[in-house]
N, C-alpha and C positions, 0 to 999 in steps of 0.2 A: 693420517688423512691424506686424500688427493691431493689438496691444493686447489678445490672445488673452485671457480670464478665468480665472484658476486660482484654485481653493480649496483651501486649507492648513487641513486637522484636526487639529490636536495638542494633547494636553494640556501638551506639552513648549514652554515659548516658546522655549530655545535651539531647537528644529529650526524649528519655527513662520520664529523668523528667521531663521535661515540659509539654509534654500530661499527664504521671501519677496525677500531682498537679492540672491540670485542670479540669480529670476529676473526680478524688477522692474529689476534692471539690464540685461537683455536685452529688453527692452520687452514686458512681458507684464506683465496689470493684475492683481493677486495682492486675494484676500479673505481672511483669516486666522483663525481661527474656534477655541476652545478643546473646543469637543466640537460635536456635531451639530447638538445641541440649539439651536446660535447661530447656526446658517445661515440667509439670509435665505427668508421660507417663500413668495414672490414665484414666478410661473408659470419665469421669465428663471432658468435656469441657466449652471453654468462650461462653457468648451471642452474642462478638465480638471479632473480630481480626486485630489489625494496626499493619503492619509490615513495618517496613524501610527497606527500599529494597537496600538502598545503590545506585553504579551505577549501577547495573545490568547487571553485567557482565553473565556470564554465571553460575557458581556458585550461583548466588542469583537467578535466573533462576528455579535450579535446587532444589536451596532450598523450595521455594515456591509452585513450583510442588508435593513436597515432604507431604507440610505443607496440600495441598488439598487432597492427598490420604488419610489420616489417618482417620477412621472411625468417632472419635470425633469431628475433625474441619473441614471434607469434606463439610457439610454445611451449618459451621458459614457464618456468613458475614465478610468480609473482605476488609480493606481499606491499598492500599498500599501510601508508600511515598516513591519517586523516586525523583534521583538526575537529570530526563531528562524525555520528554515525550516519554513516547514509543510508536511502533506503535501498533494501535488497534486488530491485527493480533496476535500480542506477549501475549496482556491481554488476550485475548480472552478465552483460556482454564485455567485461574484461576478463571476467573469468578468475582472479586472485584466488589463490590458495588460503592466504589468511590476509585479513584486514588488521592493524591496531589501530586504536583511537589514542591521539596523543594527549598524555605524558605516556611517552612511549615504558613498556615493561622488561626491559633490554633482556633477560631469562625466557622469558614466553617469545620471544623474536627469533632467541637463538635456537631454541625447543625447535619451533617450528624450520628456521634454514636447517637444521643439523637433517630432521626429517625429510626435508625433500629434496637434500641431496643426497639423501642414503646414508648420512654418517651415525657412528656410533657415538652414543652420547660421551660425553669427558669433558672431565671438571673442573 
């Protein structure tokens, strides 16, 4: 593997680590961040981005909107996890590649990072 970069947004450190240990164990270089606001503000972005989104209020909304303006991650890929389905109208202008609904299904999470950063699958 590359060494692919993922960013992990959660205010949740149980999620935070439980995707980090999964997928640092598949060789992808994980940055873990407790809201936005702590990401590095550096030109170099991720290859991907999983943000917990919490429940989606309005605020997490607003954050995410935020997270696709920025020059660097406007065209990461990005997977949210939500505490509910939303409607498809709401996704729509962030553009995520894959949604989960939480209790997260940490194989279908990794299924999908492996795919959009191009990796081969391993087990």
């Amino acid at each position: 593997m590359d060494g692919s970069t993922v960013w992990i947004i959660s205010c949740d450190p149980d999620t935070r680590r439980l995707i980090s240990l999964n997928l640092n164990r598949r060789g992808f270089q994980i940055q873990e961040f407790l809201s936005q606001g702590e990401r590095p503000s550096s030109e170099g972005g991720p290859q991907l981005i999983i943000r917990d989104a919490g429940l989606l209020d309005e605020p997490d909304w607003e954050a995410i909107g935020a997270l696709r303006r920025l020059p660097s991650t406007k065209e990461m890929p990005l997977i949210l996890l939500l505490a509910d389905a939303p409607a498809a109208s709401r996704l729509a202008p962030f553009q995520p590649v894959r949604w989960f609904e939480k209790l997260l299904a940490i194989d279908a999470l990794l299924l999908v990072a492996r795919e959009e950063l191009g990796e081969q699958r391993s087990g």
